[in-house]
C-alpha positions as CSV (number, residue, x, y, z in Angstrom):
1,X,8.8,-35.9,38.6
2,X,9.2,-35.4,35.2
3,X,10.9,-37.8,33.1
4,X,12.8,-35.4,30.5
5,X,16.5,-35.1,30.9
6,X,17.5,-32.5,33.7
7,X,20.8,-30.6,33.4
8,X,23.0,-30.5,36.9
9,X,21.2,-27.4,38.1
10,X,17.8,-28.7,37.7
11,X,18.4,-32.1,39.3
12,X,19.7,-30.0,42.2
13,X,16.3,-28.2,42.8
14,X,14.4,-31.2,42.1
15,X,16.2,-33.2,45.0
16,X,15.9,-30.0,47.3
17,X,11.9,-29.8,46.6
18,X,11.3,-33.5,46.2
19,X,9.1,-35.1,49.1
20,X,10.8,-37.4,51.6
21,X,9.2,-41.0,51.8
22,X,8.1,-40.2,55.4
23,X,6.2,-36.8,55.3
24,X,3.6,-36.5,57.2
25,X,1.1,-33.7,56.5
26,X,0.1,-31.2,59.8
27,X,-3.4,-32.0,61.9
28,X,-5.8,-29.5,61.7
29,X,-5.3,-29.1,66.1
30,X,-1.9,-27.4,64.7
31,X,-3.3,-24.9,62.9
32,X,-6.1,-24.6,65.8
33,X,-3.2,-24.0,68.2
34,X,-1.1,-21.5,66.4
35,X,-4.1,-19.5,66.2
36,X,-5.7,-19.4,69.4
37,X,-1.9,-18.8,70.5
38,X,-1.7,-15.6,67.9
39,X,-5.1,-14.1,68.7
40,X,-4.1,-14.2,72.7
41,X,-1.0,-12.6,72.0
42,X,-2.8,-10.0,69.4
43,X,-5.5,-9.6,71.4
44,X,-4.2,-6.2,73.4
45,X,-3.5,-4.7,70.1
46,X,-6.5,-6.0,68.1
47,X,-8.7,-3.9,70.1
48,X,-7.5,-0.5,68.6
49,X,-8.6,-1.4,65.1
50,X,-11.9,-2.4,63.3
51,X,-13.4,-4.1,59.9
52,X,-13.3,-0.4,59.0
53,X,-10.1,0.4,59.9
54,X,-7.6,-3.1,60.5
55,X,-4.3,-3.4,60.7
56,X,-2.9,-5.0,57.8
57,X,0.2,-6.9,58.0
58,X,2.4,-7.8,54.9
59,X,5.6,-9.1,54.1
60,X,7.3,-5.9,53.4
61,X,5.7,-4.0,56.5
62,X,7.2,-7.0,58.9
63,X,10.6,-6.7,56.9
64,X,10.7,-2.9,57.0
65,X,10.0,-2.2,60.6
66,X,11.9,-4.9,61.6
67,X,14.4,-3.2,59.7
68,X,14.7,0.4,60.2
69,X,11.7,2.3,61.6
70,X,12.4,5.7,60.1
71,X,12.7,4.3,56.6
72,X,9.0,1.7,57.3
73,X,7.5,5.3,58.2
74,X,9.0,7.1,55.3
75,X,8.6,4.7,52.6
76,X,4.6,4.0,53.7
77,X,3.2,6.3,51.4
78,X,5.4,6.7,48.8
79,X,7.0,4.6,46.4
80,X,10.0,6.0,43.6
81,X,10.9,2.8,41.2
82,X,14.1,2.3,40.0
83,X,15.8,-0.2,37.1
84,X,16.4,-2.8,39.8
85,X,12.8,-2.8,41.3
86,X,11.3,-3.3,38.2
87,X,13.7,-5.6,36.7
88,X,12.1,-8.0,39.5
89,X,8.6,-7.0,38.7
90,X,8.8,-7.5,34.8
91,X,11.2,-10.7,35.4
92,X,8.0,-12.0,37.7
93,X,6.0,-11.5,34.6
94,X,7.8,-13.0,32.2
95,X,8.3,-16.2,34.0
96,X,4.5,-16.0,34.9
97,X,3.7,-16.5,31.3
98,X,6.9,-18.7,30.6
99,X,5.2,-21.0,33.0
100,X,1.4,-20.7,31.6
101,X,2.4,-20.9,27.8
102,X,2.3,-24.6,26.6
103,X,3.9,-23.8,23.7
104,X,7.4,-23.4,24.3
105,X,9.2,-19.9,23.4
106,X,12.6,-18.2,23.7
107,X,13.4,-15.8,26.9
108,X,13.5,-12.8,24.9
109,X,9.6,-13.6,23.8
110,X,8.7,-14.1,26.8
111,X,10.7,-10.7,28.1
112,X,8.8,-8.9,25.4
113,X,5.4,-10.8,26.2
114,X,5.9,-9.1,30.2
115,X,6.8,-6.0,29.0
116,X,4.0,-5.2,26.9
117,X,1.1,-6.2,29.3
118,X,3.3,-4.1,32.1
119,X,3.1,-1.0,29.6
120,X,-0.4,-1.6,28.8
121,X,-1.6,-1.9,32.4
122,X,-3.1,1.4,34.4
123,X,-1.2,4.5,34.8
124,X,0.7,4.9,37.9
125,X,1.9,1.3,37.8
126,X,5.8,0.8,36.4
127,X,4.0,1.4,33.3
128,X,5.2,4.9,33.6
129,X,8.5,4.3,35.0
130,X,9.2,2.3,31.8
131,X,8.0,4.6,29.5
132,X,10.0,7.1,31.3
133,X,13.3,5.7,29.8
134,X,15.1,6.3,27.2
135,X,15.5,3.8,24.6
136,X,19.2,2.7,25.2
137,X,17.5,2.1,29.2
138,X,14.9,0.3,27.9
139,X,17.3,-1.8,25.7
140,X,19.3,-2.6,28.7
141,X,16.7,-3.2,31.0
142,X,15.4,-5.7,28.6
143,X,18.8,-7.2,28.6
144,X,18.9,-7.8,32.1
145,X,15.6,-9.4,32.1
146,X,16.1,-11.7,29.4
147,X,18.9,-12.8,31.4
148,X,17.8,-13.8,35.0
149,X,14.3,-15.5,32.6
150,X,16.9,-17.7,30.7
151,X,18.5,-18.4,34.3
152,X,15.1,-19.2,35.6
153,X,14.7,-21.7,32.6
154,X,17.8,-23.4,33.1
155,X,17.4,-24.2,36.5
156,X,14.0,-25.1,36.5
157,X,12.1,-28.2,35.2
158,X,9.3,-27.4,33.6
159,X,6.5,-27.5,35.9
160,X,3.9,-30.2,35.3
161,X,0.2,-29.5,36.0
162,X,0.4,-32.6,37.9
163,X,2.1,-30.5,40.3
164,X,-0.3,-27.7,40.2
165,X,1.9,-25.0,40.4
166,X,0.3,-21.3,40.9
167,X,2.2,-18.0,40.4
168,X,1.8,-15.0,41.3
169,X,-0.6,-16.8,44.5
170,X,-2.7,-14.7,47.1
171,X,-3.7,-15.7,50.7
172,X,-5.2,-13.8,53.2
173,X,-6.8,-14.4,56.7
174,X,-8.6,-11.9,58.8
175,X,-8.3,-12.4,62.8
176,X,-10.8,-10.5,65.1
177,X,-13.6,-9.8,62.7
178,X,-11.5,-8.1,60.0
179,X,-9.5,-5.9,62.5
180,X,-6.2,-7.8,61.7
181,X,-5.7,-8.8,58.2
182,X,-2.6,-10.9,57.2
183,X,-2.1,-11.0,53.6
184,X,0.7,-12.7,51.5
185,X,1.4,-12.7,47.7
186,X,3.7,-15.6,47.3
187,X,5.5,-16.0,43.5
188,X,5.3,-19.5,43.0
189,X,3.3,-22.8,45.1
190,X,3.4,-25.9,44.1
191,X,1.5,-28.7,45.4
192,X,-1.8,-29.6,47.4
193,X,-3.2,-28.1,50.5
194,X,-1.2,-30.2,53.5
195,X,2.5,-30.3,50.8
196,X,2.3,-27.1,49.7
197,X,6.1,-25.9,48.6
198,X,5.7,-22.2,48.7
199,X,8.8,-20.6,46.6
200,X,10.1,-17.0,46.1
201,X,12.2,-16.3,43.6
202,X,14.7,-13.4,43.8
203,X,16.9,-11.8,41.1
204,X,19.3,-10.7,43.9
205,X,21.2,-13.0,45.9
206,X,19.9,-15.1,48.5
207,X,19.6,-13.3,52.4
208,X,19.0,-14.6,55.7
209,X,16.4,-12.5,56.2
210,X,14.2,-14.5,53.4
211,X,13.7,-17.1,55.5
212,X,11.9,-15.0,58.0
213,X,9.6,-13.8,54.9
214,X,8.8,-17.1,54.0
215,X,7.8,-18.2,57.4
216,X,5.6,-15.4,57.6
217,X,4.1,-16.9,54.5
218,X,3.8,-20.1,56.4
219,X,1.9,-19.2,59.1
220,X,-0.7,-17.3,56.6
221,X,-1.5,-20.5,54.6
222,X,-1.4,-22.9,57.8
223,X,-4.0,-20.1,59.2
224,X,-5.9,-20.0,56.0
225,X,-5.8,-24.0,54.7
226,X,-5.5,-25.1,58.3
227,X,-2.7,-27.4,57.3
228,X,0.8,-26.1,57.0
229,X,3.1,-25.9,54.3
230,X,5.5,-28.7,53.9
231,X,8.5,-26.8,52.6
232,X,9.2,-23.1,52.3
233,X,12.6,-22.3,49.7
234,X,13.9,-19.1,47.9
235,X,15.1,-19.7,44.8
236,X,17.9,-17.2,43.6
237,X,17.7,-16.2,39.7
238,X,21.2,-14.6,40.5
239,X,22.9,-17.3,41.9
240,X,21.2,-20.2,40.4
241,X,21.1,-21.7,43.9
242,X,17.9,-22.4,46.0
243,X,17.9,-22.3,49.6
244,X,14.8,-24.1,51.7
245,X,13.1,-25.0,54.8
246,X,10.9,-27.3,56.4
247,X,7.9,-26.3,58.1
248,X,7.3,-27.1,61.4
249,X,5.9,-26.3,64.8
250,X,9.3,-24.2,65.3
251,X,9.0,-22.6,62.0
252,X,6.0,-21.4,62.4
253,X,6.4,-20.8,66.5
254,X,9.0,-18.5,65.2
255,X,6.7,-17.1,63.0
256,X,3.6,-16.1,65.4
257,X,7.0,-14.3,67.7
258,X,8.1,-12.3,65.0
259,X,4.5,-11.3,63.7
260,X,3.6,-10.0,67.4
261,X,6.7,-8.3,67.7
262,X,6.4,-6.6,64.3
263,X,2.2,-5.7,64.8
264,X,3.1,-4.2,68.4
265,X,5.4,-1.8,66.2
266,X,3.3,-1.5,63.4
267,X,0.6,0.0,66.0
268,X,3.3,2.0,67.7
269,X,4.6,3.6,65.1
270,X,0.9,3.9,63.4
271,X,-0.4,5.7,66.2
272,X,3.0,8.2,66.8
273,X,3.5,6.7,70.3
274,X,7.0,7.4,70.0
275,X,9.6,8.5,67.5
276,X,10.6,5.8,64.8
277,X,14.1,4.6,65.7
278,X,16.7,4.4,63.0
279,X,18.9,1.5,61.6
280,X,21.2,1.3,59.1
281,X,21.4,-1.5,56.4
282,X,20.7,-2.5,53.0
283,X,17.2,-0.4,52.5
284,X,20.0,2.9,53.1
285,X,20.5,2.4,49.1
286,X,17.0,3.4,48.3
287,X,15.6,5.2,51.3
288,X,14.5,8.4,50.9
289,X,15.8,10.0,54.0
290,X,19.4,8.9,53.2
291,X,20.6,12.1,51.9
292,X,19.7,13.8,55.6
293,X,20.2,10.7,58.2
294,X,23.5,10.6,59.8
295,X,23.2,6.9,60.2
296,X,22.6,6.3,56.7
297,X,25.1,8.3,55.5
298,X,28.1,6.5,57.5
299,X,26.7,3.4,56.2
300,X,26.3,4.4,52.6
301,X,30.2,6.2,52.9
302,X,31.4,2.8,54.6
303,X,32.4,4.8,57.6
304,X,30.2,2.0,59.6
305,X,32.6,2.3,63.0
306,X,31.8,6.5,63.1
């Protein structure tokens, strides 16, 4: 590691993503195994899809309709952006460049950096949304970024290329010719194939259900590297606290379960077998059925015992 002074915070995050003495990286038989295990277990499924027309699976589809089906279904094909959406996605930005620029710069730069290339990217990207504000939003939005960026530096070391840390990284693996395509976008690995740390970093608070994303993350790079991760961790910009996990044949076990589960939903609900069931939870806040779902509605009133 690095030897420039750390403050409390980053000492804590080193010691939680520091390698133990006796790590031992995964065989290439694991990877072997998980996957003849997934493709049995996919297999029934697989068969109703093509190169032409696969089933793509993806962290948010798992998360949504493992969630609540109505809102995975309503959500599919449209997308509305709001302050809090893409105060993640410019924060993302800025601490992609923060992490790329050797020459050191304050938060704001860096804020100012993400927001012009976000504003100068393609139409219907949250380009629009942001020039959809008003300056007194855009001001504040700024604000808020410039904070959880000058969180991000003060809890992280800076990264060393020894390391070789990768943001904003992309894996995929295709099963069954193309027909089933797993595909991952993970915000910041570090490490070599075999001790990979794969790291998500959240401006919100840390959930349980992030560790289910992550594994799902796990299982795409053991599938695609055929060696497994050797630590999976969210890091929470909000809470300056990091939360991780070793990966291991349980980890990613757990994994290949919930994947099969979520694809045997994904293709009922894809080809209207049966009527979406409803949940209510966190994604009430933003779905755009709340104003007419009973369900959401006694969540979003807190009159959860209705």
């Amino acid at each position: 590691m690095s030897d420039a002074p750390h403050n409390p915070i980053q000492t804590m995050v080193l010691n939680v993503l520091a390698k133990r003495g006796d790590f031992v990286p995964s065989s290439p038989e694991l990877a072997t195994e998980v996957e003849e295990h997934l493709c049995d277990a996919l297999s029934p499924i697989a068969e109703h899809y093509s190169t032409s027309n696969p089933l793509w699976i993806t962290k948010h589809a798992l998360s949504t309709v493992h969630g609540c089906e109505a809102h995975h279904v309503a959500s599919r094909d449209s997308f509305a952006w709001t302050i809090a959406s893409v105060r993640g996605t410019v924060a993302h930005k800025a601490i992609e460049i923060l992490i790329n620029t050797r020459t050191p710069r304050s938060p704001g730069e860096y804020v100012d950096d993400a927001l012009d290339r976000i504003v100068a990217s393609e139409r219907g990207t949250a380009s629009d949304f942001i020039a959809s504000l008003s300056p007194a939003d855009q001001a504040d939005l700024r604000s808020q970024v410039v904070d959880l960026v000058t969180k991000y530096e003060d809890s992280f070391p800076k990264l060393e290329m020894r390391w070789r840390p990768v943001v904003e990284s992309n894996a995929k693996v295709e099963l069954f010719g193309g027909a089933v395509v797993m595909s991952t976008r993970a915000d910041l690995v570090i490490g070599a194939p075999g001790s990979k740390v794969i790291i998500d970093i959240k401006s919100s608070r840390i959930m349980a259900s992030y560790r289910e994303d992550l594994r799902f993350y796990s299982l795409v790079e053991t599938l695609r590297s055929r060696q497994s991760p050797r630590l999976t961790a969210t890091f929470s910009l909000e809470t300056q606290r990091i939360d991780a996990e070793d990966v291991s044949l349980s980890t990613l076990s757990v994994a290949v379960h919930r994947l099969v589960q979520g694809a045997q939903l994904l293709h009922e609900l894809d080809q209207e077998k049966r009527a979406p069931s409803r949940r209510s939870g966190s994604t009430c806040y933003w779905c755009p059925l709340a104003a007419t779902c009973n369900e959401g509605q006694e969540f979003l009133t807190g009159d959860r015992d209705a």
